[in-house]
C-alpha positions in Angstrom: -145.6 -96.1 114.9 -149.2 -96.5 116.1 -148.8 -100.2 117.2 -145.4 -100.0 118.7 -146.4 -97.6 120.6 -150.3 -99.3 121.2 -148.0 -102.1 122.5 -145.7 -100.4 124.5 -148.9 -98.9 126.5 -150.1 -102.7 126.7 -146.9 -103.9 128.1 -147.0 -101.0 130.5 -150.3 -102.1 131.9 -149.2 -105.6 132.2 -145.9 -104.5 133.9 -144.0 -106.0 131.2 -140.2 -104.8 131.2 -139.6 -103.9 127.1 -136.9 -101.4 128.4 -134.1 -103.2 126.9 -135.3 -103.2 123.6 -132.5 -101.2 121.7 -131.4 -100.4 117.8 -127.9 -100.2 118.4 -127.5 -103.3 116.0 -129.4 -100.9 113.5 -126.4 -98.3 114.5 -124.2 -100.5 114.0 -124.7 -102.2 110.8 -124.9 -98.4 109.0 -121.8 -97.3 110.7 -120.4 -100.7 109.3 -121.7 -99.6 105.8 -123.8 -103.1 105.7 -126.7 -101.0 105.4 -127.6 -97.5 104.1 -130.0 -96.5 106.5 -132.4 -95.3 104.2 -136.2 -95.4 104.6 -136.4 -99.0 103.3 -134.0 -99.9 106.4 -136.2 -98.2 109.2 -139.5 -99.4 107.7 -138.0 -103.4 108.3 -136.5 -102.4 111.6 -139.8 -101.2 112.5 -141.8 -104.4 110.7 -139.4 -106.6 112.8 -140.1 -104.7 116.1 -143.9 -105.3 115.7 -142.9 -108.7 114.8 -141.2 -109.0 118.3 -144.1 -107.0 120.2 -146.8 -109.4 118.7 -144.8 -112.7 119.9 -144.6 -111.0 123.3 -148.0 -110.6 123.6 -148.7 -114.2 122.3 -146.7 -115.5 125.1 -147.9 -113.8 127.9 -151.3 -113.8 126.7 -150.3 -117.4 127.0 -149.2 -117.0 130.3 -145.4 -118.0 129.6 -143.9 -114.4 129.7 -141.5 -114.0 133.4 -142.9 -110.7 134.5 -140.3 -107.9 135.9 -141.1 -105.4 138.3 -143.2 -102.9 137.8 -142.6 -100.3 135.5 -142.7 -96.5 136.6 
């Protein structure tokens, strides 16, 4: 939880928009019954976030990321 939340503060600074960033897919898939939910689950959902965070850092520390408004 450490680095999603060390990212979020570095998107922050660098008014980077990661407000749409939702799990309803992970909502979905247990209400579906395609997955149990259990601690296995969240620990991949959570791999995969960091995953996502650490591309979106690449690019913009690449200078290819579109920058929203600020955030608040």
């Amino acid at each position: 939880m450490t680095d999603i939340l060390d990212d979020m503060m570095y998107f922050k600074k660098h008014d980077i928009d990661v407000t749409n960033i939702s799990f309803n897919r992970f909502e979905n898939e247990i209400e579906n019954g395609n997955i149990s939910g259990d601690e296995d689950d969240v620990l991949e959902v959570v791999d995969n976030l960091i995953g996502t965070f650490k591309k979106m850092k690449e690019i913009f520390e690449a200078g290819n990321l579109p920058i929203s408004e600020k955030m608040d």
